[in-house]
C-alpha positions as a printed NumPy array, in Angstrom:
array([[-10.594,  83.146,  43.909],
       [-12.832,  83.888,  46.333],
       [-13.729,  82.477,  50.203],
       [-16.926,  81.029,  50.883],
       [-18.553,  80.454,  54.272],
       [-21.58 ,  78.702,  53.749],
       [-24.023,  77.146,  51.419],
       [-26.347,  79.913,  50.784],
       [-22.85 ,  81.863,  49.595],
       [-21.335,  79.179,  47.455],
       [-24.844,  78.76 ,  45.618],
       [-24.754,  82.744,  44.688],
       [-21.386,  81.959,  42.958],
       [-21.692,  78.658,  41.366],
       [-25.389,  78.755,  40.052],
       [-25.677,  79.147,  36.266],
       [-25.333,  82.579,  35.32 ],
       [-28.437,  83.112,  32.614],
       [-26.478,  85.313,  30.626],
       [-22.92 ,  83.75 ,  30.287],
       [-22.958,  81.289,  27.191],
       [-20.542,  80.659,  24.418],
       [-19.133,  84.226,  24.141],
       [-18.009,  83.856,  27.721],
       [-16.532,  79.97 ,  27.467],
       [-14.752,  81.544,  24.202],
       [-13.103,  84.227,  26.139],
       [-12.375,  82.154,  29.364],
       [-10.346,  80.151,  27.072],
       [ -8.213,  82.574,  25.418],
       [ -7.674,  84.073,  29.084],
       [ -6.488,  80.988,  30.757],
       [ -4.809,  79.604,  27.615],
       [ -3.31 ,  82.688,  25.886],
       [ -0.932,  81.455,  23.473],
       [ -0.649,  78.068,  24.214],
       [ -4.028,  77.282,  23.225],
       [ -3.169,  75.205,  19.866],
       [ -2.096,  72.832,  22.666],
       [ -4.949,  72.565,  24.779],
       [ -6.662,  72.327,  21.248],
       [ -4.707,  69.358,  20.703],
       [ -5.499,  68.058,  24.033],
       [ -9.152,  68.318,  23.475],
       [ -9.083,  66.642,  20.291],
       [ -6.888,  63.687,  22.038],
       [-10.213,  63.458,  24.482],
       [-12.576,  63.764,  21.911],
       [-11.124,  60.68 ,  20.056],
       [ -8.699,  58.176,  21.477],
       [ -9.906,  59.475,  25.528],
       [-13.643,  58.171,  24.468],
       [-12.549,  55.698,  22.493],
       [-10.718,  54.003,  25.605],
       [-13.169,  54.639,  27.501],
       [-11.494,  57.669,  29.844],
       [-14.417,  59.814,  29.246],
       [-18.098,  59.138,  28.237],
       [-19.116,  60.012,  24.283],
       [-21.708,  62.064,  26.165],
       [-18.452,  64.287,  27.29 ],
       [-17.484,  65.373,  23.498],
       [-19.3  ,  68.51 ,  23.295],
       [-18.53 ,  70.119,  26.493],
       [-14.674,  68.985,  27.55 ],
       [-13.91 ,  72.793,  27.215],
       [-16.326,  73.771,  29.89 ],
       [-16.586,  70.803,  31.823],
       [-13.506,  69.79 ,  31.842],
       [-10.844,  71.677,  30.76 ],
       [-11.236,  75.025,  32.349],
       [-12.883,  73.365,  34.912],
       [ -9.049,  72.108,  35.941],
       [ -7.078,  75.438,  34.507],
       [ -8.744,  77.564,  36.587],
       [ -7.369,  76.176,  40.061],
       [ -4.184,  77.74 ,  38.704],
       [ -5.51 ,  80.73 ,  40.151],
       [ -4.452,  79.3  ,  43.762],
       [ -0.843,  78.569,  42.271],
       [  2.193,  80.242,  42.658],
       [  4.949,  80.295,  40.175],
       [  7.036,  76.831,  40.454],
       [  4.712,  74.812,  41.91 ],
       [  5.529,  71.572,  42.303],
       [  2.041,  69.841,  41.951],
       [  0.984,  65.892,  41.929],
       [ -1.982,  65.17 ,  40.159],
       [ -3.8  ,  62.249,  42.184],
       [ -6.069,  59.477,  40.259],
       [ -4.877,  61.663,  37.285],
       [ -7.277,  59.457,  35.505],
       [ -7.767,  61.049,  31.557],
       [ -5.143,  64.027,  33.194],
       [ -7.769,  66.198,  34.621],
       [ -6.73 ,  68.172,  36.319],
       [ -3.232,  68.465,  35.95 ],
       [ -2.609,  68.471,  31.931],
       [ -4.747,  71.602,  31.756],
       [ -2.883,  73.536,  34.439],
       [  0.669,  72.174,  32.703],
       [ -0.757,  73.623,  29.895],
       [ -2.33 ,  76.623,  30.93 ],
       [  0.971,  77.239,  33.703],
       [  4.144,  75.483,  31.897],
       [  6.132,  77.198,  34.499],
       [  4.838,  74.173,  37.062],
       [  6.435,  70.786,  37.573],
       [  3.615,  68.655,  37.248],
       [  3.8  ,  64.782,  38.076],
       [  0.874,  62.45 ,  37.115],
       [  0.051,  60.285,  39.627],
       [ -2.298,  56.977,  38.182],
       [ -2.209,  53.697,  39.095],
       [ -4.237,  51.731,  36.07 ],
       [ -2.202,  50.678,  33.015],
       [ -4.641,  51.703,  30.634],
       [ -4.788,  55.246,  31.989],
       [ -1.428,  55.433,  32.135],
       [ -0.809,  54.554,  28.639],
       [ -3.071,  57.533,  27.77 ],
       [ -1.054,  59.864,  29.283],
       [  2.371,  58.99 ,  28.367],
       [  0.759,  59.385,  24.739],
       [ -0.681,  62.745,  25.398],
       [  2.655,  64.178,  27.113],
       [  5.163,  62.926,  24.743],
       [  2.136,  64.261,  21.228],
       [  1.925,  67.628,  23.139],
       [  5.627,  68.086,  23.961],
       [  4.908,  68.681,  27.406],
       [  7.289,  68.51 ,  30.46 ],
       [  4.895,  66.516,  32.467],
       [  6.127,  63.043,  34.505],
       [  3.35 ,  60.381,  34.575],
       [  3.9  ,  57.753,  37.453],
       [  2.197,  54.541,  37.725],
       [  1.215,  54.144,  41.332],
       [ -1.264,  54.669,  44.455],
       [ -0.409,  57.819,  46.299],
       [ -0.378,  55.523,  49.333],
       [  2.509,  53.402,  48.293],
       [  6.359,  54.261,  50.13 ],
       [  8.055,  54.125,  46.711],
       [  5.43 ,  56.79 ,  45.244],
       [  6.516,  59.116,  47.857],
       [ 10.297,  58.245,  47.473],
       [  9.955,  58.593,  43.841],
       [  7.926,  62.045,  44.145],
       [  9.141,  63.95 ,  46.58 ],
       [  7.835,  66.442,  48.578],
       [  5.059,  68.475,  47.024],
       [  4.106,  72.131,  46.973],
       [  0.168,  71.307,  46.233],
       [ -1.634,  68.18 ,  45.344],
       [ -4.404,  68.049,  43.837],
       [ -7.476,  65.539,  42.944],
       [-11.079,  66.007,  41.117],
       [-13.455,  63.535,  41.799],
       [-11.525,  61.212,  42.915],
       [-12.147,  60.046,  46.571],
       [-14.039,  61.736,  49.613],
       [-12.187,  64.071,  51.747],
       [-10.958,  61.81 ,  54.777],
       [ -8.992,  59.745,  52.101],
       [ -7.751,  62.372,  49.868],
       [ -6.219,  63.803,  53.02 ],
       [ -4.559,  60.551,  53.865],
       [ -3.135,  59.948,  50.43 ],
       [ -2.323,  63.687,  50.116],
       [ -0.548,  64.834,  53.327],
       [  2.529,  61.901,  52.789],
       [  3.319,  63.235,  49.259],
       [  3.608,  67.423,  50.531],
       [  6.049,  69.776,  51.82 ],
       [  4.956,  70.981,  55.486],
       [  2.934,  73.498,  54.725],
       [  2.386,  72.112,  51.253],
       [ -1.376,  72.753,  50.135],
       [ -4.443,  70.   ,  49.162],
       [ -6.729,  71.452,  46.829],
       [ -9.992,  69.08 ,  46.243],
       [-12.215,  69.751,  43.122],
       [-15.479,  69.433,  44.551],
       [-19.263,  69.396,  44.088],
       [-22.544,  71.054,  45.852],
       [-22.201,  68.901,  49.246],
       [-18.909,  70.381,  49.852],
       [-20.022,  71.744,  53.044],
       [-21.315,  68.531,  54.454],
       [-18.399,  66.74 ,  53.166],
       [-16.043,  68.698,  55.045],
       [-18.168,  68.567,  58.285],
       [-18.391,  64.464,  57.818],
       [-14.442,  64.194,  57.671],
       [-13.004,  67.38 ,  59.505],
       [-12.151,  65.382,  62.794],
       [-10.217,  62.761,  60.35 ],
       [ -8.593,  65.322,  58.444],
       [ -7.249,  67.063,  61.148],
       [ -5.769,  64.277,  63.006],
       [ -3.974,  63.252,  59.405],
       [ -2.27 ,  66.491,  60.07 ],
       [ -4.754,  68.806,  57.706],
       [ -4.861,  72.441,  59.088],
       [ -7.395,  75.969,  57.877],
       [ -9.849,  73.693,  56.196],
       [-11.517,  76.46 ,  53.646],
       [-13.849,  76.331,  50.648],
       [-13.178,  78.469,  47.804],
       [-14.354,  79.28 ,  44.214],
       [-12.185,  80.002,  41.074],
       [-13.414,  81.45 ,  37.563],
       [-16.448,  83.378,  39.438],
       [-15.986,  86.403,  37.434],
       [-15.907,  84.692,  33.789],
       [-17.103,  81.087,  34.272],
       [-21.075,  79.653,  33.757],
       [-20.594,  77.441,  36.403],
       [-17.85 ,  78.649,  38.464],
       [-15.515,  75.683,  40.251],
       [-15.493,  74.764,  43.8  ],
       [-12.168,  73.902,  45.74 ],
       [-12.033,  72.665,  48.824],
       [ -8.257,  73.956,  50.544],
       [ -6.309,  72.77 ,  52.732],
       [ -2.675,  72.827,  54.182],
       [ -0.172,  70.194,  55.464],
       [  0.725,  71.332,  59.323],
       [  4.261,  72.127,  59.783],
       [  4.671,  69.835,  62.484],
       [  2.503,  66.282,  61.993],
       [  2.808,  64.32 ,  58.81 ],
       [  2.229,  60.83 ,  58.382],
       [  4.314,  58.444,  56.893],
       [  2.688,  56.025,  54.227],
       [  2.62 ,  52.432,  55.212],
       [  4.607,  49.912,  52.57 ],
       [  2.553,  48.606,  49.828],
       [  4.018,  46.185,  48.308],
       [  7.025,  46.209,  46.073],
       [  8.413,  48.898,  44.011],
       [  6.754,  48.357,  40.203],
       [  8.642,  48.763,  37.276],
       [  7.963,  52.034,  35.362]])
């Protein structure tokens, strides 16, 4: 992991290193993997087929889910600590939070989606895998999702929603203190500077960017982190009635 300040910083980390190619994607795997790679095998293949299939993931998506995808998510485990309980929000096709159950089985993982289809996915790919992952059918903004949840240690999201909402939907499901961790893109920086006001008064505190996999990723991943203050979290309004899962 390492803490970026600025745009001219994050750009010396996350450009495309000329000289990293398949060797290095190869070895990032078996790193973050390690013996449980036959399962994120079997996870890719899931993608590859029935994920495109469904439409989860574009056919254009086949030939780089290892890269693009799947250490893309695994490597966040680097801002992890042992036990973690983590929600996964908008899971949508599980990314990111069936890569870091797989890569880090020692986290309690919970799924958090709420469109059937999506969810059917990932029931399938939990039970096929073996994994001890919970998939819940719901909007992180709903009372009963946080009832049924609990209070998190992290949550987080990739490309899901811009940063004012992702707090909002975030800071009801976490400990105080808990931690949001935001997959982002290149605009981080403006991103954060468009919603900081917002996501402070939601209770977000130490807004910092960081980047995982620098040191054996092409395109190294950028995390926008934040933490729940100890003292102001807001309750999620009542949507509707409990569902049925």
């Amino acid at each position: 992991m390492k803490h970026v300040g600025s745009y001219e910083e994050l750009a010396s980390f996350t450009s495309v290193k000329g000289n990293l190619g398949f060797d290095t994607v190869f070895e990032a795997v078996f790193m973050i993997f390690g013996p449980r790679l036959n399962i994120a095998q079997r996870y890719v293949d899931l993608l590859a087929n029935t994920g495109i299939e469904r439409g989860l993931l574009g056919p254009h998506e086949a030939n780089r889910l290892w890269d693009r995808h799947l250490l893309n998510s695994a490597v966040v485990a680097e801002l992890l600590d042992p036990g973690d309980r983590v929600v996964d929000i908008g899971s949508g096709a599980g990314l990111p939070g069936l890569p870091l159950a797989i890569a880090r089985p020692d986290l309690q993982v919970v799924l958090l989606e709420p469109l059937l289809r999506r969810v059917t996915f990932l029931r399938e790919v939990v039970a096929e895998l073996g994994l001890d992952v919970e998939v819940v059918r719901g909007r992180a903004e709903e009372l009963w999702v946080r009832d049924r949840i609990g209070e998190r240690d992290v949550a987080v999201s990739r490309a899901v929603a811009a940063l004012d909402k992702l707090t909002k939907w975030s800071i009801p499901l976490l400990r105080p203190g808990g931690q949001i961790l935001a997959i982002k893109g290149e605009h981080v920086f403006d991103e954060i500077h468009q919603h900081r006001r917002v996501m402070a008064s939601l209770g977000a505190v130490d807004v910092m960017v960081v980047v995982c996999g620098a040191n054996y990723l092409c395109r190294p991943v950028t995390v926008v982190l934040t933490r729940c203050g100890q003292q102001m979290r807001h309750k999620p309004a009542r949507v509707g009635d409990r569902k049925t899962q």
